[in-house]
C-alpha positions in Angstrom: 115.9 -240.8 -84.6 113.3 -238.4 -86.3 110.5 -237.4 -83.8 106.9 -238.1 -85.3 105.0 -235.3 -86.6 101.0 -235.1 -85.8 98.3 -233.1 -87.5 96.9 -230.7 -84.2 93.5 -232.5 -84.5 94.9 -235.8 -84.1 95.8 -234.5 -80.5 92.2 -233.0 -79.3 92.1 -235.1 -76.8 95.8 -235.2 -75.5 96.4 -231.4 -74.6 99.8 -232.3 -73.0 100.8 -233.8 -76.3 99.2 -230.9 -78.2 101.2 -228.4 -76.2 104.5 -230.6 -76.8 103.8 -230.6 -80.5 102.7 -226.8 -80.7 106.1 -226.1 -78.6 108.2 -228.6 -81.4 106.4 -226.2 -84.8 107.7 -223.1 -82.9 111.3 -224.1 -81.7 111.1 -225.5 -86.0 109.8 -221.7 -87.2 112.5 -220.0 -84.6 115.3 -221.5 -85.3 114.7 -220.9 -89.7 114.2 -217.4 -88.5 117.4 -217.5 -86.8 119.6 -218.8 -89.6 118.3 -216.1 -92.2 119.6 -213.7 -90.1 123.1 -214.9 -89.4 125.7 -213.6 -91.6 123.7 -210.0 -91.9 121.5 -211.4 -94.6 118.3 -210.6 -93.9 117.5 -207.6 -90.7 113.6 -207.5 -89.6 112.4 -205.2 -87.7 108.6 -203.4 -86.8 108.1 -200.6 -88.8 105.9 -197.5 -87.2 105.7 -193.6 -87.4 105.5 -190.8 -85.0 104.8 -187.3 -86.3 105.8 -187.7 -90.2 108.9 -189.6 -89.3 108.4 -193.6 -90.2 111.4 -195.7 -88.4 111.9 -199.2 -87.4 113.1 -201.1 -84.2 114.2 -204.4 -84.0 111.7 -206.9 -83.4 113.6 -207.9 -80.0 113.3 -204.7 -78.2 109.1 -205.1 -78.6 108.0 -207.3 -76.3 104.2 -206.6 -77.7 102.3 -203.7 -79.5 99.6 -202.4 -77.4 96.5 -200.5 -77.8 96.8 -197.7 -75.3 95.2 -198.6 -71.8 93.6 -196.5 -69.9 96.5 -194.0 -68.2 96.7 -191.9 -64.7 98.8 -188.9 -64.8 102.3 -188.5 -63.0 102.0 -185.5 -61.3 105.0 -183.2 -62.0 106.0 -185.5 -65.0 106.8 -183.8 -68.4 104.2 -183.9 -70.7 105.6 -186.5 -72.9 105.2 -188.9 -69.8 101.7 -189.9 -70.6 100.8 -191.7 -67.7 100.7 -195.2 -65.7 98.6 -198.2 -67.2 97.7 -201.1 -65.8 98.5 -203.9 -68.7 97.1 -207.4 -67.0 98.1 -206.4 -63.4 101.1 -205.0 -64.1 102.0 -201.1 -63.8 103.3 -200.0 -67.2 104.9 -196.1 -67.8 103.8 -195.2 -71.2 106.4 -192.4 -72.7 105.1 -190.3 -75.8 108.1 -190.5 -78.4 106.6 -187.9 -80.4 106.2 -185.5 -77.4 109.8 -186.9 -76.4 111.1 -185.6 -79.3 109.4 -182.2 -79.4 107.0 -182.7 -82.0 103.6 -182.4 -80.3 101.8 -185.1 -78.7 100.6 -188.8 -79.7 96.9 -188.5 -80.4 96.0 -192.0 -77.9 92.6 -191.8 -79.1 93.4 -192.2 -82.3 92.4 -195.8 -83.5 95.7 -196.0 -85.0 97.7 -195.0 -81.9 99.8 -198.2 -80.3 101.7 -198.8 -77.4 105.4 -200.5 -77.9 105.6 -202.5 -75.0 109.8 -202.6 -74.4 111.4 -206.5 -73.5 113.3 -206.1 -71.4 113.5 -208.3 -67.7 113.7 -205.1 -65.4 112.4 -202.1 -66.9 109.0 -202.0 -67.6 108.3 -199.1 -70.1 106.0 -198.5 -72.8 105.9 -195.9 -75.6 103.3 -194.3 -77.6 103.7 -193.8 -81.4 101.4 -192.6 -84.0 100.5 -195.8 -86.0 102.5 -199.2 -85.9 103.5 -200.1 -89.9 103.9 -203.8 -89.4 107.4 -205.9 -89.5 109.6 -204.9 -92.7 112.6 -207.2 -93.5 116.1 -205.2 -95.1 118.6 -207.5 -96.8 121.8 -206.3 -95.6 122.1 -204.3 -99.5 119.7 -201.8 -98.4 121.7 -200.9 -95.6 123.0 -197.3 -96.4 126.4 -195.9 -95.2 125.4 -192.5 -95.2 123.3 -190.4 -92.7 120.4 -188.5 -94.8 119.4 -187.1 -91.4 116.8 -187.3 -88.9 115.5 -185.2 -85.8 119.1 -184.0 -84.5 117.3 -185.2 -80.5 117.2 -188.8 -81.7 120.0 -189.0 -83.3 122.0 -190.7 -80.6 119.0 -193.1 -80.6 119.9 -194.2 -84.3 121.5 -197.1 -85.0 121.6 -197.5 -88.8 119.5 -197.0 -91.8 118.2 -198.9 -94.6 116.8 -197.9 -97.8 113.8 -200.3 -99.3 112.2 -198.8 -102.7 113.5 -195.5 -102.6 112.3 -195.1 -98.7 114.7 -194.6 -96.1 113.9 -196.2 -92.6 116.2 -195.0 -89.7 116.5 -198.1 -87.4 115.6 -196.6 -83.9 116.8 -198.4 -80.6 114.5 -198.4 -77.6 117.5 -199.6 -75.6 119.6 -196.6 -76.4 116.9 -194.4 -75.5 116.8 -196.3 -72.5 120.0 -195.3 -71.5 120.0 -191.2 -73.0 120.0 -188.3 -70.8 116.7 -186.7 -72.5 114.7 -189.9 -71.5 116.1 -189.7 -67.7 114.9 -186.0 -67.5 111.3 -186.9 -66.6 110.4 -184.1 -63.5 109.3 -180.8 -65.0 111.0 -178.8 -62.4 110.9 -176.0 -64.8 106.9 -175.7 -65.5 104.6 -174.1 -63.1 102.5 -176.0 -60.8 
């Protein structure tokens, strides 16, 4: 039996059945979304850049893109760990992955500067890059075979690469990072108090 369908404005006065409706368009989009990505037809992703390098996560690993809250210093942190923010109540680490990677720091006044806010259930983490370049979708031809290279410390955090109109995009994992040694080596035992 086919459900019936309502215009939004029809239900002004019924929010329960507005929500139930709103919930039915969504599970509708997610699940088209879901089919053109089986079979390794179609891979999207959020494109963003830190330093000069532009890469791409999977959308997944981005719970939401942040601007930069207001941050208090971890004392005896390396510099790349920018600080604590407070993100609706909840205590976020914000990492710099330009500083992680030895290539300065993430200018967080910059009114391009974001924060990738990680989804994940038990690590909260956030990480600073230079300017978020909106989703990009790679059809499984553009996927290259071959590595043309990319900062030799993020290199484990690679995953793959595609190539759309000549620009290559190295598919970064947040997860992997997660997991490297670099990102666990957060005390600067070795700079002077």
């Amino acid at each position: 039996m086919a459900r019936e369908t309502h215009k939004l404005s029809e239900l002004a006065g019924e929010p329960f059945a507005a929500l139930l409706e709103i919930d039915r368009r969504a599970r509708l989009v997610s699940g088209a979304v879901q089919r053109v990505g089986e079979g390794g037809a179609d891979w999207i992703g959020l494109g963003f850049r830190i330093g000069e390098q532009q890469l791409v996560v999977a959308r997944d690993e981005v719970r939401e893109v942040l601007a930069c809250p207001p941050l208090t210093r971890v004392p005896g942190a390396r510099r790349w760990l920018r600080g604590l923010g407070n993100v609706r109540g909840t205590l976020l680490p914000v990492s710099d992955l330009r500083g992680l990677f030895g290539d300065g720091l993430v200018d967080l006044k910059s009114r391009d500067a974001r924060v990738l806010a990680l989804n994940h259930p038990d690590v909260p983490a956030g990480f600073a890059v230079d300017e978020v370049l909106g989703f990009r979708q790679f059809e499984s031809s553009q996927k290259l075979d071959e590595d043309p290279g990319v900062n030799p410390l993020m290199q484990e955090m690679v995953t793959g690469m595609f190539n759309q109109g000549g620009q290559v995009w190295p598919v970064f994992s947040l997860y992997h990072l997660l997991e490297s040694e670099v990102f666990h080596d957060v005390s600067a035992r070795d700079l002077v108090a």
